[in-house]
N, C-alpha and C positions, 0 to 999 in steps of 0.2 A: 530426583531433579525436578524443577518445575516446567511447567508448561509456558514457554516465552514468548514463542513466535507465532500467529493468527496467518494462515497462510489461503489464500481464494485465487481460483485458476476459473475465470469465464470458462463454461462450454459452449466450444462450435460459436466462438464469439462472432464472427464475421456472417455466418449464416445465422445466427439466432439474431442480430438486428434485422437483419434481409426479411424476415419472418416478423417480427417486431411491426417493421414499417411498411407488410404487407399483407394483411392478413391472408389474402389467396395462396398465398403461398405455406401457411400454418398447417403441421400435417402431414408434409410433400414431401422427398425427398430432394435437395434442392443443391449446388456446387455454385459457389463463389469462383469468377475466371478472372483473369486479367482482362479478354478480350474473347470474342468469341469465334472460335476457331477450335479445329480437332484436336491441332499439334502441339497448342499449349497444355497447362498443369492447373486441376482444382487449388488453387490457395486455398480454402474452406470448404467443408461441405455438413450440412446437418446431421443430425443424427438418424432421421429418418434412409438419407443415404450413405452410414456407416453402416446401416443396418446391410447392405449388397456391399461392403466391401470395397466401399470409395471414402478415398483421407485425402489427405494434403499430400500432394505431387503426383496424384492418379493424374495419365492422362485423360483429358477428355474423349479423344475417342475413345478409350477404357471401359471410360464412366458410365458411356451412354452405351457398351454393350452389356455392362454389370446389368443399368436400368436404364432400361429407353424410356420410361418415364420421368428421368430425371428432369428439374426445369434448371437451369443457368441463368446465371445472375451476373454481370457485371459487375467487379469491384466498386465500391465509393469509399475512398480513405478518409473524405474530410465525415462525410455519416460515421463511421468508426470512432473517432476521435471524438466526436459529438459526444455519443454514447460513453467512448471512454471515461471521458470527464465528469458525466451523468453516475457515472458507477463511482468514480472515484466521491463524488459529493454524499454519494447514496451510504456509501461505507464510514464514509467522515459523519455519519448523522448518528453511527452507533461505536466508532471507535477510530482517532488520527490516523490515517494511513504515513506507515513508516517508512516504505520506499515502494514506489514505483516500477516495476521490475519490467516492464514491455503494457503492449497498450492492454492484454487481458489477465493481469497477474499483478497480483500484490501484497503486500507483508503489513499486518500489523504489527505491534511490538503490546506485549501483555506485561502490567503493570501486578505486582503484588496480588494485589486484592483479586487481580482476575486469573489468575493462575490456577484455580482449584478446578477439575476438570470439568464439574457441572456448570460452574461459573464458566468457563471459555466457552464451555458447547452452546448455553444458552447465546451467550454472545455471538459463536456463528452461525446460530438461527434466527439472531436479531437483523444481523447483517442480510441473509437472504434475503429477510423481508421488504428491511428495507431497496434493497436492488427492486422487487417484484413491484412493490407500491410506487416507487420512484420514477422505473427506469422502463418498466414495461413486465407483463408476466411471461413473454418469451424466452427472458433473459436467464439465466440458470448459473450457479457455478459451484463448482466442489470447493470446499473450506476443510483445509487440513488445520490441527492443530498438534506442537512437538515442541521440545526442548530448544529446538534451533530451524531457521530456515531450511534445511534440507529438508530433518526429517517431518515439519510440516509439510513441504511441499510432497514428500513422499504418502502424506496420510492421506492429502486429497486425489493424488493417483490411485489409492486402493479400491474408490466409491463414485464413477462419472454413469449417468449426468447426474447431477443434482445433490452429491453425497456432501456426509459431513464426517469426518474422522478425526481424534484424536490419539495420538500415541506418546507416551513420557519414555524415559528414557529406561526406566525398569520391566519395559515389554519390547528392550529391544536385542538382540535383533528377530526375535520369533514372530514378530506380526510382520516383518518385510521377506519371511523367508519362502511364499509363494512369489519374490518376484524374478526376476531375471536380473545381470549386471547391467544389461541396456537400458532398463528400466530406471534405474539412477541418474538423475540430473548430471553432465559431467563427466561422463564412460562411453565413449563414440565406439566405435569397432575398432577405431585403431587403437585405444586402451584398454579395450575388450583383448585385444591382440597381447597385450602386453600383461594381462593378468594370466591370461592362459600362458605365457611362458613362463609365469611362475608357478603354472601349478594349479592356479585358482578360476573355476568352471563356473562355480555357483555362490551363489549369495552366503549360503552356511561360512563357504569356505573363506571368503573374502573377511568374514569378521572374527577366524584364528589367527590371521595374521596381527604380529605385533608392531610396534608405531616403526622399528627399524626396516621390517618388510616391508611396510606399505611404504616407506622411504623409500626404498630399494623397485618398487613396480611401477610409482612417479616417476622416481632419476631424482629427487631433490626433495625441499620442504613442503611442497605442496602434499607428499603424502602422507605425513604428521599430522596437516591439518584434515587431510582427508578424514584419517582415522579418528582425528577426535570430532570428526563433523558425524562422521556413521556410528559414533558410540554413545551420541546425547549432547556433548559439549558445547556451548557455545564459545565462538570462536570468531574474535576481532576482524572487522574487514579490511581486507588488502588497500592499505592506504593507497585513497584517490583524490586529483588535481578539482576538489569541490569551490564551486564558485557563489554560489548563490544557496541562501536557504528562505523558501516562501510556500503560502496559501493562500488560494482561490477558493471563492467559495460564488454560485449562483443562490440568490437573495430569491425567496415568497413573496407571490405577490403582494402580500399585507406589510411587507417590508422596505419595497422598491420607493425612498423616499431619501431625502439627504440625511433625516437624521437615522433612519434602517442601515444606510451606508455607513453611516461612522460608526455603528454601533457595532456592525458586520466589522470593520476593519482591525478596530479596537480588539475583537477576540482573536482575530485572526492571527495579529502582532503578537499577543500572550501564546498563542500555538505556537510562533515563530521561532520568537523567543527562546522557547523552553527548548525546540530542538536546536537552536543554535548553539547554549550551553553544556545539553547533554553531548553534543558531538566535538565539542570542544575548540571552537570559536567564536572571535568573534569581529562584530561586522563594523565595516564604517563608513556605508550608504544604506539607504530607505527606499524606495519603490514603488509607489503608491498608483496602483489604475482602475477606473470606474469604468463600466461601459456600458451602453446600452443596447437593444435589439435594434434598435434604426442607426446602427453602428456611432453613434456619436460616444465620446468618451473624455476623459480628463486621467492627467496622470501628472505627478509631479516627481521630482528626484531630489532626494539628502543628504547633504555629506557632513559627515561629524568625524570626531574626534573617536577610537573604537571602543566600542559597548561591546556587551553582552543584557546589560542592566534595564531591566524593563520596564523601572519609574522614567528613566532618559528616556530610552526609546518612546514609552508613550506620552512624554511630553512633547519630544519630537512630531511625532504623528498630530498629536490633538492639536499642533498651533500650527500645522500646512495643511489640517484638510478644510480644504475649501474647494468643494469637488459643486459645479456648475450646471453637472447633466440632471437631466429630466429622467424619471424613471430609472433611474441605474437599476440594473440585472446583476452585472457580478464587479464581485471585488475581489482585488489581488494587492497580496502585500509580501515583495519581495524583500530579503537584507543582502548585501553584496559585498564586492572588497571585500571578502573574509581573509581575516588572519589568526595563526593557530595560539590559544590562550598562552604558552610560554614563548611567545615572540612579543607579547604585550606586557612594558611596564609598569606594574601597580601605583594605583593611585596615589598620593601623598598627602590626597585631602581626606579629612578623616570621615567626613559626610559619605563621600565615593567610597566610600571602604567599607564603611558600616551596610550601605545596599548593596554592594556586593556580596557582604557576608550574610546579609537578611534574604537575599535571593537563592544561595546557593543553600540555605537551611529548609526554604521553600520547598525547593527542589529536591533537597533529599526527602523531605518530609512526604511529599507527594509520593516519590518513587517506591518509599517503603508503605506505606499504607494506602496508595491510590491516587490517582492522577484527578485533579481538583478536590482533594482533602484538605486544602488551605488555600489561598489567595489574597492576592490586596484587598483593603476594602472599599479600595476607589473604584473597584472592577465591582464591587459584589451587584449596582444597579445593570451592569453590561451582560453578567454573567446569569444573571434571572431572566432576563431579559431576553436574551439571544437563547439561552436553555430551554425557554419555554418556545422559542419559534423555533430554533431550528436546531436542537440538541445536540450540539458537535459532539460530545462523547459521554451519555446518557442514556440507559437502556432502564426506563421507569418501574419494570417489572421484577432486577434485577436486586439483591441487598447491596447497598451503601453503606459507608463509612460516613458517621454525623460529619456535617461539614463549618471546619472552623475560619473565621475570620481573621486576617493577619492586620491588626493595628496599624 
């Protein structure tokens, strides 16, 4: 099986900023609180004070008799979120982040071409980098790499802080069998309870079980899917009430200019784009916000008729921006009103039919041999362009697929 899913978990996220934006604190052992007081619970705490055996919900009275040198930190949620966003940009400079999954955790999606295990690894070593040069060299995080979201997310639990692991689906289950069930994203204690009524203690045991047992220790479907989730499989997501699909991106300062802004927005949309199609809608509004550091901003809104199609959509875009701000910082480009492609009538004009069917050839084209192996060529000045500033999914070091021009 291949390697799909690109999986990165921050370490000691909320304390490795604290450390980030203090250097005194670099070193320390240090616990993020809500407020300071004995009775509360560490929300974070660094590694320096995992090292005594304080986590997340150690009291702090606990904490401080673990290490009376500990220093405490008041929480700051909007600094997190700062950061978050910083990481999210830092990872879009080597590869689309594919969802979001909480403010220190996120999934790429690996395209053909980057599947081959030296190929992804190099890629989760691009990725750190870019975190370190971007975001700060505090900042740290394990990169799993698996057949599917779990067992990524399972690689980068085998190697913290700082680890990079890979596992395909023909080393499994032997590289997860030092871990425990608890250890499993999705096995609380009270499912821990319920495999041990069946029987099943340990990890070994959990993967004799066949798709009708693991039915049977669920109570229903969900342990079908289990089992094909712990066996390599990738496996469809539990259809959700999704409303919007968009990208933000903060612009270089050699970019901060109205024509860096349309340039920025323009790739943005072709991101947008392509995830609206692969997730199978499509949209009929636009979303457009500039902003700047002296908070001034511009934003406009579109409503059309519904796309998927990315010559509309960026004819759309290129004839409303007319963005005002001085210095714009970042750009966002949401799509909205989503509706799911068999709820939409096919076109009748044969022009609309033909790019639809020119985008979706795109798009396979890409999917099997690499993600920007083809594109318009009305993009190809945007696409130099913005590649050379700000590389949304280009790792210069890495082999390429020659990149062809679509007439």
């Amino acid at each position: 099986m291949a390697l799909r899913c690109l999986f990165l978990d921050m370490n000691s996220f909320f304390a490795s900023v604290e450390q980030q934006c203090n250097p005194e604190l670099r070193g320390r052992p240090i616990a993020v609180v809500p407020v300071m007081s004995d009775t509360t619970s560490c929300i974070a705490a660094s590694y320096e004070a995992k090292a005594f055996g304080i986590r997340t919900g150690t009291n702090v009275g606990e904490a401080k008799i673990r290490c009376p040198q500990i220093q405490l930190v008041t929480g700051e949620h909007d600094k997190y979120r700062e950061y978050h966003e910083l990481i999210v940009q830092a990872v879009g400079r080597v590869l689309p982040v594919d969802k979001v999954l909480s403010v220190d955790e996120m999934v790429c999606r690996l395209y053909s071409n980057e599947q081959d295990p030296e190929v992804a690894l190099s890629l989760g070593r691009a990725i750190k980098e870019s975190i370190y040069q971007n975001t700060g060299d505090c900042l740290r995080c394990s990169v799993g790499v698996g057949p599917n979201t779990l067992i990524a997310k399972m690689a980068a639990e085998l190697k913290k802080p700082d680890g990079l692991v890979a596992i395909d689906a023909d080393e499994l289950p032997g590289r997860l069998l030092s871990l425990t069930l608890l250890d499993f994203p999705g096995i609380n204690r009270r499912m821990l309870r319920r495999f041990q009524t069946h029987g099943v203690y340990r990890v070994e045991q959990m993967y004799t079980l066949s798709k009708i047992e693991m039915r049977s220790v669920f109570g229903g479907v969900m342990g079908e899917r289990w089992w094909l989730l712990i066996h390599g499989a990738e496996v469809a997501d539990l259809p959700t009430e999704r409303k919007t699909v968009g990208h933000s991106y903060v612009m270089p300062p050699e970019m901060r200019t109205f024509a860096g802004a349309s340039i920025i927005a323009r790739r943005l949309l072709e991101k947008a784009a392509e995830r609206l199609r692969r997730l199978g809608f499509h949209a009929r509004t636009m979303d457009i916000y500039v902003t700047s550091y002296d908070h001034d901003f511009w934003k406009t809104h579109i409503r059309f008729d519904a796309s998927q199609d990315l010559w509309t959509l960026m004819n759309l875009l290129i004839s409303k921006f007319d963005c005002p701000v001085r210095r714009p910082v970042k750009v966002a480009i949401t799509l909205g009103d989503l509706i799911a492609d068999d709820a939409v009538t096919p076109s009748l004009f044969s022009e609309e039919r033909q790019r639809h069917i020119a985008t979706r050839t795109v798009d396979t084209i890409n999917e099997k041999f690499g993600r920007g192996t083809i594109w318009p060529a009305s993009l190809t000045g945007v696409r130099l362009h913005a590649g050379d500033k700000i590389a949304f999914s280009k790792v210069s070091d890495l082999p390429t697929k020659a990149k062809v021009e679509a007439a």
